[in-house]
Structures are given as C-alpha cells and as structure tokens.
N, C-alpha and C positions, 0 to 999 in steps of 0.2 A: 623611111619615107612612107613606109604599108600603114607604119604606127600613126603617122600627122593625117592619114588623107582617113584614118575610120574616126580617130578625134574629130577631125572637121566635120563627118558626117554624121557623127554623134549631136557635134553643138547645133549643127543647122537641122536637124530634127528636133531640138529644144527648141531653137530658136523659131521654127516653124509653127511648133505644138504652141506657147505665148502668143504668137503674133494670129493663131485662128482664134484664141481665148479673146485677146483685143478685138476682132472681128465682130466677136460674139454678143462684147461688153457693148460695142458700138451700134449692134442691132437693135438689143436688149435696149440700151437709153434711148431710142428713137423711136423704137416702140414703144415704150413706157411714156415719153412723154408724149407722143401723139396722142395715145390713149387717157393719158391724163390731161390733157389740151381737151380733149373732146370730152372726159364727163366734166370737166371744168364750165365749158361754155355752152353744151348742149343740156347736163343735167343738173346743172351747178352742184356735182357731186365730183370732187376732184381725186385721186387715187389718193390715199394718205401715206407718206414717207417714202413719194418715187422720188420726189425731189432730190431727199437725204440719201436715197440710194446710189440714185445717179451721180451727186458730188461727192458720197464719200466713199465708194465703190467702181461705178463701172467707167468713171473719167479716169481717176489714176489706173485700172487695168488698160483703158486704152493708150494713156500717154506712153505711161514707163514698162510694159511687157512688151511693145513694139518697138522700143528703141535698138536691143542689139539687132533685130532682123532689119530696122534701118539702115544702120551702120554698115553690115555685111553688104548688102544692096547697093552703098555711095548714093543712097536717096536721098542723104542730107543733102543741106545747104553748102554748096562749096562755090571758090571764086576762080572762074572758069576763064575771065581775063588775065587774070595773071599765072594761074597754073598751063597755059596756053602758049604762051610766050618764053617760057625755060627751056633749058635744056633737059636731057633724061638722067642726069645726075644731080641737079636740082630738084625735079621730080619726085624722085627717089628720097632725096634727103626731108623735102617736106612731106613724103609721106611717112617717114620714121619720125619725125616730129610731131605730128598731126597723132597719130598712134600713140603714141609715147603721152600726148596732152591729154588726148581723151582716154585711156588708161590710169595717168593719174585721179585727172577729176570724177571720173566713175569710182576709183577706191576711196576716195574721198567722202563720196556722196553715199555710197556703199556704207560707210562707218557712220556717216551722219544717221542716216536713214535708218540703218541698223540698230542705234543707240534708242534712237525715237520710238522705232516697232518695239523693241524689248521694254521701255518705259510704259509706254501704252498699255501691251499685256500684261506685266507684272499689276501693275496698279488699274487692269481693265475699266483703264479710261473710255467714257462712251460721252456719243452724242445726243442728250436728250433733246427728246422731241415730241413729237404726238407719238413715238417707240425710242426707246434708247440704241441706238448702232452702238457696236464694238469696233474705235477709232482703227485698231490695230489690223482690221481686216485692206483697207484701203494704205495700210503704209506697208505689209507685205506686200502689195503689189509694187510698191515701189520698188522694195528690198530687191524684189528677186528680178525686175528689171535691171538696174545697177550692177546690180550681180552678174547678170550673162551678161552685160555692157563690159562690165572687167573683163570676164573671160575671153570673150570677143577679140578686144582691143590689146590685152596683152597675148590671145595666139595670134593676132595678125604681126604685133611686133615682132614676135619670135621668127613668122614664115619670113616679113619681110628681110631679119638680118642673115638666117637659115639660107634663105635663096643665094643673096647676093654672094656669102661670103662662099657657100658652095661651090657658085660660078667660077669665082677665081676673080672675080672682077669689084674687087673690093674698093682697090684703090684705081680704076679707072677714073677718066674726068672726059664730060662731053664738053 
C-alpha cells in the first residue's frame, strides 16, 4: 500500500506540473491575443504568427495537458441524476466501467496521436505562414496529455479493483 500511495503522489505531481503548463498556455494566449487585438485596432500593426501560435501551440497545451488532472478531480461532465438514484454497488460497477472506457479510449487516442506526432517529426511537417511552425510541437502536447489520461485511468482501475477485492466485499450486493 506504501508503494500505490508514492505512485499516486508521483502522478499527481505530473499531473500538477501539466495542468500549471496549461495555466501557463492559457495566460500566454490571452495575453498574446489582447496584445495583438490592440496593435491590430490601435496601430494597425497586428503581432505576426500569435494567431498560428495560439492554434497550433498553446490551445492543444490547454485542452489535452489538463485532461488527466480533470479526470483525477471528477471535474468532468457526469450525470448526477442518475448516478444519484443507485445503489453502492451499482455505483461501484459504473465506476469500473466508466474507468475501464476512459482507459481504453485514452490508449487509443494515445496510438492515434502518437502515430501523428512521429509522422509529423519524421517528415518535419510545418505550418507555413508569414514563419513556418513545427506541427509536431502542438501534437506532443496532445501525446503526452493522453498519455497521463492512460496512466491515470488505468491506476484508478487498479485501486478501484485493489480496494474492493481487499475489503473482502467482492461479491456483496446493495
């Protein structure tokens, strides 16, 4: 048990360290584009490539680096009418399911993603523009999103079966 509670404390220090990077990313584009909003209309001189930075940079750092520290939190979207209304063995079972979906669909997207980033760099596919971006920086942020999304969701599955079967109360029923 000493071993899962410094793992946990490991990941949710990654998970941490991502989700201030997303913070970061989220500053950065509101700054940038206020700033480019305003030489835009004040000196009709607009910042050149905040645009491309912002789309192809610091949106993906916000979406996918803050996903597992969503997940850990339960600050996603969930449906509180009807998980409200079961019992605790119901509960239980759609929280093993629920874990178990988002686990798969993270390794999935994990592989997708993964496929993409490597294609990218290998053949240093860029964005030309008024500068050329390197696509490949904007879909690591995905990768490595996905990636602690996996981690995440298969140690939560682990604690959740860990616990139960611990308990002893495997095969109870509420």
């Amino acid at each position: 048990m000493r071993t899962i509670k410094k793992l946990d404390l490991l990941l949710k220090r990654v998970e941490n360290f991502f989700a201030y990077i997303a913070c970061a990313a989220y500053l950065f584009m509101v700054l940038s584009m206020s700033f480019d909003a305003l030489g835009r209309y004040l000196f009709n001189n607009p910042i050149a490539g905040s645009y491309e930075i912002n789309i192809l940079y610091a949106f993906p750092m916000i979406v996918y680096l803050g996903l597992s520290y969503t997940y850990r939190e339960k600050a996603h979207i969930a449906i509180d009418l009807l998980v409200d209304r079961v019992g605790e063995k119901s509960k239980y079972i759609m929280s093993i399911i629920s874990s178990l979906l988002v686990f798969v669909v993270a390794f999935l997207l994990l592989i997708q993603t993964g496929g993409r980033f490597l294609t990218a760099y290998n053949l240093n596919d860029v964005y030309v523009g008024v500068y050329n971006f390197p696509l490949y920086i904007g879909y690591l942020a995905i990768v490595i999103g996905f990636l602690i999304l996996f981690i995440r969701s298969g140690f939560d599955l682990v604690l959740l079966i860990y616990h139960k079967v611990r308990r002893g109360d495997i095969s109870t029923t509420s």
